[in-house]
C-alpha positions in Angstrom: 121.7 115.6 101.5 123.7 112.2 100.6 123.6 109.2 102.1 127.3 108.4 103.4 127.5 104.8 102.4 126.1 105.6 98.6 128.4 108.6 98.9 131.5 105.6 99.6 130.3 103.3 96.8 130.2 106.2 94.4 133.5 107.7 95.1 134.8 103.9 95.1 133.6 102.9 91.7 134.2 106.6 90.1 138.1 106.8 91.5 139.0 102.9 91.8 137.2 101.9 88.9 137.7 105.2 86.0 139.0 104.8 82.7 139.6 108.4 82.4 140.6 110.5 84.6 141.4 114.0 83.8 142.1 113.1 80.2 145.7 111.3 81.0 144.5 107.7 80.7 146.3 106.2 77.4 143.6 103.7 76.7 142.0 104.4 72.5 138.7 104.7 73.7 139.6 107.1 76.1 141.8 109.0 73.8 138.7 108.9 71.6 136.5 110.5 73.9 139.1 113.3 74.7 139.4 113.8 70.9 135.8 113.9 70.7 135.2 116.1 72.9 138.2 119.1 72.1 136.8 118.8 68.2 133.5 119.4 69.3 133.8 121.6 72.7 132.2 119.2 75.2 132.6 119.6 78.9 131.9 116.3 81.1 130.5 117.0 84.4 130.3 114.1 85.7 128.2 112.2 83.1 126.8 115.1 81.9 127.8 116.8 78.6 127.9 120.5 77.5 129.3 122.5 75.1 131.9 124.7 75.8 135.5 126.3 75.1 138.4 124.3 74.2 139.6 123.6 77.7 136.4 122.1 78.5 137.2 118.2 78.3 139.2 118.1 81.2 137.3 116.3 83.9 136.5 112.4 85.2 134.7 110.2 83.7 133.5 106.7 84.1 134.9 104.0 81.5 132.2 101.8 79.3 134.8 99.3 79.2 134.4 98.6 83.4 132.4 95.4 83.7 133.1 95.1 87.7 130.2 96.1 89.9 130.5 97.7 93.4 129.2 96.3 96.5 125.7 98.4 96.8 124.2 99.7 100.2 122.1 96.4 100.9 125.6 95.1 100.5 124.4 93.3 97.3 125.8 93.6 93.7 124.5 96.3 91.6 125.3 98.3 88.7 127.4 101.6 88.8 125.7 104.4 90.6 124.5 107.2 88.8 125.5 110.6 89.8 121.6 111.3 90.2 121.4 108.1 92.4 124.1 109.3 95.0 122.2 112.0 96.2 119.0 111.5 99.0 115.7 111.1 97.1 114.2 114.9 98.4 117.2 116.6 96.4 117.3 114.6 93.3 114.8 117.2 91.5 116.7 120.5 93.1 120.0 118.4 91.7 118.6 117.6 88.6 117.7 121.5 88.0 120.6 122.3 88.2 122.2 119.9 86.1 119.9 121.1 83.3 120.8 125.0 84.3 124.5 124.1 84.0 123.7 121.9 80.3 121.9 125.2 78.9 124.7 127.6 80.2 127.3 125.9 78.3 125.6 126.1 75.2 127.5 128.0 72.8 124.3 128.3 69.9 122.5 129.9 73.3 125.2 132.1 74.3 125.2 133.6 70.6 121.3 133.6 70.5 120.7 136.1 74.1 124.5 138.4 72.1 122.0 138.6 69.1 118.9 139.1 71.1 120.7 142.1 73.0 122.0 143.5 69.8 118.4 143.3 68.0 117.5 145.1 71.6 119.8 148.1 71.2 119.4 148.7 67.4 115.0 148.7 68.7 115.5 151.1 71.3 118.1 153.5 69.8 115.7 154.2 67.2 112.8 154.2 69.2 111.1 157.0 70.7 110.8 155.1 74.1 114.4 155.8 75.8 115.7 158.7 74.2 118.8 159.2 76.5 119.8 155.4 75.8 122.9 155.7 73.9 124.1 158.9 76.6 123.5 156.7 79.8 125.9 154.8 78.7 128.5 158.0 78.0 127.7 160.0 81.3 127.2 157.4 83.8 130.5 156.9 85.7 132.1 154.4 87.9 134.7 155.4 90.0 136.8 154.8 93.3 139.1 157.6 95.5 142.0 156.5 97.5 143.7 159.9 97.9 144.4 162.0 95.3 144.5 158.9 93.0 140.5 158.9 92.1 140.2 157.2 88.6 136.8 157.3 86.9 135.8 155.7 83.5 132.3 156.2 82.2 129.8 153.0 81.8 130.6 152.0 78.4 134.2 152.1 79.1 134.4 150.2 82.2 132.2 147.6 79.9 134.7 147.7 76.7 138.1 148.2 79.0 137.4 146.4 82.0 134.7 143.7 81.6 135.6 143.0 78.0 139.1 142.3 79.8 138.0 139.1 81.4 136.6 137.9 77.6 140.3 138.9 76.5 141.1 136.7 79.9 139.2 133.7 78.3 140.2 134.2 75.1 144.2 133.9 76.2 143.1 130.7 78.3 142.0 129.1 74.8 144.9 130.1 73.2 147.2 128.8 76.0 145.4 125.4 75.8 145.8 125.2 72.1 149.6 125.7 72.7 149.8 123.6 75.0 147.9 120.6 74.5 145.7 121.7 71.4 146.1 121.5 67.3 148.7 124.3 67.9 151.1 121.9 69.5 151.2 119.7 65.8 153.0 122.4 63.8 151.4 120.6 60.5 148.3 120.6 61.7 148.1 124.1 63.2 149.9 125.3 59.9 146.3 124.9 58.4 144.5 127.0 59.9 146.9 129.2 61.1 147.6 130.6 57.9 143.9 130.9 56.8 143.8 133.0 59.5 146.1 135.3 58.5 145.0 135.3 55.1 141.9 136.3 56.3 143.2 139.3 58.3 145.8 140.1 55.5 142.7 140.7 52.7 140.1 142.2 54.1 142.2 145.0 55.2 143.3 145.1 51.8 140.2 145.5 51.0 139.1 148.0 53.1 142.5 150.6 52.5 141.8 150.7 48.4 138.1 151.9 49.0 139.5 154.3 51.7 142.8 155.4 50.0 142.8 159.3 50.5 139.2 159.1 52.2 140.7 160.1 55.8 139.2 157.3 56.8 142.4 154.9 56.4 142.9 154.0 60.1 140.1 151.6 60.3 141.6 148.9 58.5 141.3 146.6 61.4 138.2 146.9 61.9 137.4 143.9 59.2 140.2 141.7 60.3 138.6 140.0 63.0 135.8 137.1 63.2 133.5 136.5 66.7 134.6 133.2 67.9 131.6 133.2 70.0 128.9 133.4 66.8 131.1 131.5 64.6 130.9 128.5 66.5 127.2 128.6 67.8 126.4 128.9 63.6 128.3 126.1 63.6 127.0 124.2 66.2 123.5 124.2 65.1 123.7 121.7 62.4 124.9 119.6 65.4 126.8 116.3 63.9 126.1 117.1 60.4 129.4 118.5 60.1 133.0 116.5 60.3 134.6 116.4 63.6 137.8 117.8 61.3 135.7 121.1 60.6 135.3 122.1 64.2 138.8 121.6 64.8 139.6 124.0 61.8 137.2 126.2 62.5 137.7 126.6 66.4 141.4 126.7 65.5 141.2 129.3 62.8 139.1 131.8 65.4 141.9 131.6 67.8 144.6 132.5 65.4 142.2 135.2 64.3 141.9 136.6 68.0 145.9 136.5 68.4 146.4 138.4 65.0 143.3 140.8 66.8 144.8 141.2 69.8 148.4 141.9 68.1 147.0 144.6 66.2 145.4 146.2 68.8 148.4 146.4 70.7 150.4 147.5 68.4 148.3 149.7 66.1 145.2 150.9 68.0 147.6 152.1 71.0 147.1 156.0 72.3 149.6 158.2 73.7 152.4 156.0 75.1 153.1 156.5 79.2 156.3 154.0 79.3 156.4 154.2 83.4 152.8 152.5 83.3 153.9 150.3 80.4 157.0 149.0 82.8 154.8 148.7 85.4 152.8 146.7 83.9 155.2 144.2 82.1 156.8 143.8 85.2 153.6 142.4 86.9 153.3 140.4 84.1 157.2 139.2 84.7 155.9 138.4 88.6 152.9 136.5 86.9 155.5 134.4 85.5 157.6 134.0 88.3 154.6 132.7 89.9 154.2 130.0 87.2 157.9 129.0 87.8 157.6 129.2 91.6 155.0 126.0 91.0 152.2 128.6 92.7 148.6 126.7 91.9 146.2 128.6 93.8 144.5 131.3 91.4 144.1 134.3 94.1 147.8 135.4 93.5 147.4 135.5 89.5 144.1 137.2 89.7 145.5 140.2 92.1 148.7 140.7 90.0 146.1 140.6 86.8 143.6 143.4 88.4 147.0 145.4 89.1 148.2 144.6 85.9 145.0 146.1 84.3 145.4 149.5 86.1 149.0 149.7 84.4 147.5 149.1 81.3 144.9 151.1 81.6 147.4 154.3 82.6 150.1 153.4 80.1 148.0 153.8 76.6 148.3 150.0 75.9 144.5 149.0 76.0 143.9 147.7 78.8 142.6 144.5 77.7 145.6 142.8 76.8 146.4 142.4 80.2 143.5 139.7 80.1 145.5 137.9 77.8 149.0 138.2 79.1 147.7 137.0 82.9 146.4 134.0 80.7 149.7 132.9 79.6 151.0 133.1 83.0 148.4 130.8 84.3 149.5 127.1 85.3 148.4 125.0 82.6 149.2 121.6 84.6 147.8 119.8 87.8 149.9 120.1 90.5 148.7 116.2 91.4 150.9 113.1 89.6 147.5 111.9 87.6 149.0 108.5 87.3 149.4 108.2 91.0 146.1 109.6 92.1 144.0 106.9 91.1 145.2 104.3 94.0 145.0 107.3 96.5 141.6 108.0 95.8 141.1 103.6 96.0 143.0 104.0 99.4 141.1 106.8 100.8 138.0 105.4 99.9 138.8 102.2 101.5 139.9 103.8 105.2 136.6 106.5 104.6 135.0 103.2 104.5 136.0 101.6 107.4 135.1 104.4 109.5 131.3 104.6 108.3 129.1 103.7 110.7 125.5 103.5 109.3 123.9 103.5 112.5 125.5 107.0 113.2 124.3 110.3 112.0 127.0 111.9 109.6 127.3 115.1 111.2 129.1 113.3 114.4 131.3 110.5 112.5 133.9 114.0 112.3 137.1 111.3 111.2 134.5 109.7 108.0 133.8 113.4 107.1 137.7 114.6 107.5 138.6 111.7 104.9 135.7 112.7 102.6 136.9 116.7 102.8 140.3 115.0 101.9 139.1 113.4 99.1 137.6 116.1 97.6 140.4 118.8 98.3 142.8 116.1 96.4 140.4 116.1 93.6 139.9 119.4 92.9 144.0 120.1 93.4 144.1 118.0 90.6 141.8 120.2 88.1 144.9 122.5 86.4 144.2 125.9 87.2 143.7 127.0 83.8 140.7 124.9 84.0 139.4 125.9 86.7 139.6 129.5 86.0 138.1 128.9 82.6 135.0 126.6 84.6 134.6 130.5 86.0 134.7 132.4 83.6 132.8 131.2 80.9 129.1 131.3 82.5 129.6 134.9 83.0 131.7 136.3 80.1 129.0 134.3 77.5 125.9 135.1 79.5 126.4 138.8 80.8 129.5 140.5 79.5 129.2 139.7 75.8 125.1 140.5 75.5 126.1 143.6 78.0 128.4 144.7 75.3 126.4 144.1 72.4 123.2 145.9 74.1 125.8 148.6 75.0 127.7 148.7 71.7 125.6 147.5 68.6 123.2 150.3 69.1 123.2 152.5 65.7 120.8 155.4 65.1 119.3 154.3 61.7 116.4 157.8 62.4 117.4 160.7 60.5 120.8 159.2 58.5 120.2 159.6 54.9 119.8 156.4 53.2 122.2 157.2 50.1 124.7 159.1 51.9 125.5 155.5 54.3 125.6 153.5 51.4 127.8 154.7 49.5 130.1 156.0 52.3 133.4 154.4 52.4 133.7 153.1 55.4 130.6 151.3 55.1 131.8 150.0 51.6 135.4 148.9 52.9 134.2 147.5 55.8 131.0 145.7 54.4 132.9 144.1 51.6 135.9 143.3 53.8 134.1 141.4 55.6 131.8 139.9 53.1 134.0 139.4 50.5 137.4 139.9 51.8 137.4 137.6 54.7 136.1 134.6 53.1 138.6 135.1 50.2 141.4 135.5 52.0 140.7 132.2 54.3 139.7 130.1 51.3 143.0 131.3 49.2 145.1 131.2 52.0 143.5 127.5 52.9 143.6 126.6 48.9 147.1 127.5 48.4 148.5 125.6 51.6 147.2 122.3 50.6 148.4 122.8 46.6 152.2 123.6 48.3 151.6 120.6 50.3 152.2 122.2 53.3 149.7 120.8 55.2 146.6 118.4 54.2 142.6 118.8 54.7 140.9 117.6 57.8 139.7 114.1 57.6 135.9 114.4 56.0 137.1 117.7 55.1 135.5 118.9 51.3 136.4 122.2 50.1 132.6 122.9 50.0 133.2 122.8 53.9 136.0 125.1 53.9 134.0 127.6 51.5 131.1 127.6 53.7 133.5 128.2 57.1 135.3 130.8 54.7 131.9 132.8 54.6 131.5 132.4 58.1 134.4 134.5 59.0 132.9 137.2 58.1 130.7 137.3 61.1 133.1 140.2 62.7 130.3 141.2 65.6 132.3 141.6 68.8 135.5 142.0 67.9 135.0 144.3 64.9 132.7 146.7 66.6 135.5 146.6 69.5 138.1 147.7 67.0 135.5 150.3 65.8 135.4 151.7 68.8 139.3 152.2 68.9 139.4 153.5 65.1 137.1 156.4 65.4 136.0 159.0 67.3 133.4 160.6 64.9 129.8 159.2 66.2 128.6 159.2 62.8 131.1 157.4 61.4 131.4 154.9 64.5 127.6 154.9 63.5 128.3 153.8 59.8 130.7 151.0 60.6 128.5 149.5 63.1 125.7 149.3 60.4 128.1 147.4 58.0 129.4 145.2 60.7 125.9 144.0 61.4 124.5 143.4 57.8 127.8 141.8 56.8 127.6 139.9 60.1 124.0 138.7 59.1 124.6 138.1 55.5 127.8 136.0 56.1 126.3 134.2 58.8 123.2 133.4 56.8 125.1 132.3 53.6 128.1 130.7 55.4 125.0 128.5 57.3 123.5 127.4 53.9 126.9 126.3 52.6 127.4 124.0 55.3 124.1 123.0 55.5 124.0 121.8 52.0 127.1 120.2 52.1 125.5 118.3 55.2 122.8 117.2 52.5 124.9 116.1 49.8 126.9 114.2 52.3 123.2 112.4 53.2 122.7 111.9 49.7 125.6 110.6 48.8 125.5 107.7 51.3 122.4 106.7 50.7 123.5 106.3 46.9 126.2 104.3 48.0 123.6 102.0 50.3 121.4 101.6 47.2 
């Protein structure tokens, strides 16, 4: 499909001629882009920029500052090739599809739109006439294997919450790896910030939610208003685009992952059933041979994703919910390339050069086996030098944001609003602790927490950073969605009252999201005002 001497002149100027080359080039305006691009989540494939996670802004890219041209196929001087121009004319379109497929998949304001759309579609049909076994499909159908007498079986919704939910924990742990590594949690100062907003917004609203349920015998679902969606947090965010400081994304993206490590914490400490400590061994000890792995310099991502699915199982058996093996196989993954970056360049120059010498344009590719041999080459180098925890986040994100998060919030958000009496939910306390713990509690505890940091002088406010920003990204943490109807789900066994806090979830949810998106928004205004005074 590509035309072997505008195959040569692209990988020539992209490798000989980059400016950046998986983020390690020291020059400002790369270092720029690289910033750039973590504050806001952009991914560059190859020219083309989408949002994503946190890991996303590893990847090549062509310097502005590169002013020599490349010797063209007429053999004449041209401009830089275009990744579209590489490629033979009668593929451009199929190319060009797919370019726009993978721009619209890493959108994280469309991600949260199709979890919203599947949660509006559960709440419809569960109180709908239309499917009236809806909410039991998902408790009686079973998935299951038998290898002897060992024949384990979980029903629909909980190979959804404990296994497929498992692979969000999985990306989840590869954000908060990154962050450790080579994110805002790597400057302690700046990750004090919004690490300890994050804990004052866990601390509160359980606060919150224990004095309206003191003596209720409701008291063990405290948790549930502790956590924050990452995933509809930053799509709120990410619809008033550049309106908002570069500084706010950072604290915000930052804050959610603290949030999901306090989450995850509690769940394995707190939300734990009946304790098998073989399984438990078991499983810490494929998490030691995870490690191992890491320190054994293994890059390919087979042997962590084996030990992980046998990881899981121990999990699973041993009480520990089986999710946090997602994130414990995350911190075993590689976080570097197992290529020296600095030396790769003039590789890729050299290869490029003796792939060039061996074209022969009056050949037809599929016989010229030695050109294709050193173009395979090329390409095996280059992807050896994508760190593995970027590749494995490349993989999971598509399908953890597109189908397991809207599968579990079609199969979890459902709540059967028919036949509840109105008074008797309202004034329930769950749904009062966990309404106002995320409504009020959350936001208070961030914003004081945030407040009193900056006063001690512990730490200072992001660069454009007002406190109306950190009020409205205070209200926004409220959004609890996934996570909190996850630790529902582990809090109570009562329908009813997994009914109830489902209810509050979602209109707190809505409400915060709402209000939190007006803050910013007029914040975004006043900063527009304000420099227009200041042009006048």
């Amino acid at each position: 499909f590509i035309s072997s001497a505008t195959l040569y002149t692209h990988l020539r100027n992209m490798y000989r001629k980059a400016g950046c080359t998986a983020g390690r080039n020291s020059s400002p305006s790369c270092a720029r882009s690289r910033e750039a691009a973590r504050s806001t989540g952009l991914k560059c494939y190859e020219g083309v920029v989408s949002p994503d996670g946190p890991l996303a802004y590893t990847g090549i890219m062509t310097s502005k500052d590169n002013k020599n041209d490349h010797v063209g196929d007429a053999g004449q001087e041209s401009r830089p090739l275009t990744t579209s121009e590489i490629f033979e004319p009668e593929v451009r379109g199929h190319h060009r599809r797919k370019r726009k497929l993978v721009e619209f998949t890493h959108s994280s304001t469309r991600a949260t739109m199709l979890m919203l759309a599947a949660a509006l579609a559960a709440l419809v049909i569960e109180n709908t006439p239309v499917l009236p076994y809806f909410a039991e499909f998902w408790h009686t159908f079973e998935i299951g294997f038998s290898l002897g007498d060992f024949a384990p079986h979980l029903t629909l919704e909980h190979f959804i919450n404990d296994f497929l939910m498992a692979l969000f924990f999985l990306l989840v742990g590869l954000e908060i790896k990154f962050e450790m590594t080579a994110g805002e949690l790597t400057n302690p100062r700046k990750a004090l910030l919004p690490i300890v907003a994050a804990a004052g917004g866990a601390v509160v609203p359980a606060l919150v939610y224990t004095a309206v349920n003191v003596g209720s015998g409701f008291e063990q679902g405290w948790g549930v208003p502790m956590a924050n969606d990452i995933a509809f947090c930053l799509g709120i965010l990410a619809l008033l685009g550049d309106r908002v400081p570069l500084g706010l994304r950072v604290f915000l993206s930052t804050l959610t992952i603290a949030d999901d490590m306090i989450a995850i914490l509690v769940i394995a400490v707190f939300y734990t059933a009946e304790l098998q400590v073989g399984w438990l061994a078991a499983g810490l000890a494929l998490f030691g041979l995870a490690l191992a792995l890491n320190r054994g310099h293994v890059y390919d991502l087979w042997p962590y994703l084996l030990v992980g699915l046998v990881m899981w199982v121990c999990f699973l058996m041993s009480g520990v919910h089986a999710t946090i093996a997602g994130v414990l196989l995350a911190l075993a993954v590689p976080a570097r390339s197992q290529v020296k970056l600095r030396r790769v360049n003039s590789w890729f120059a050299e290869a490029a050069d003796v792939a060039d010498e061996r074209y022969d344009p009056g050949e037809p590719s599929i016989v010229q086996k030695e050109y294709l041999h050193d173009i395979q080459r090329i390409g095996h180098i280059a992807r050896m030098s994508i760190p593995p925890i970027t590749r494995l986040d490349d993989r999971l994100h598509v399908p953890v944001y597109f189908f397991v998060l809207p599968l579990f919030a079609f199969s979890n958000a459902s709540v059967v609003l028919v036949g509840m009496d109105f008074m008797e939910v309202l004034t329930s306390p769950v749904m009062i602790g966990v309404f106002f713990g995320l409504l009020v509690g959350k936001p208070a505890g961030i914003f004081l927490a945030t407040w009193a940091t900056v006063k001690l002088r512990l730490s200072d406010l992001p660069e454009g950073v007002n406190w109306g920003h950190i009020a409205g990204v205070s209200v926004l943490g409220g959004v609890g969605f996934t996570m909190a109807i996850f630790v529902t789900n582990l809090s109570f066994v009562d329908p009813a009252t997994i009914a109830v806090a489902k209810a509050a979830i979602l209109a707190a949810s809505l409400v915060a999201g709402v209000v939190g998106f007006v803050i910013l928004r007029q914040e975004a205004l006043c900063a527009v005002c304000g420099d227009k005074e200041e042009e006048a």
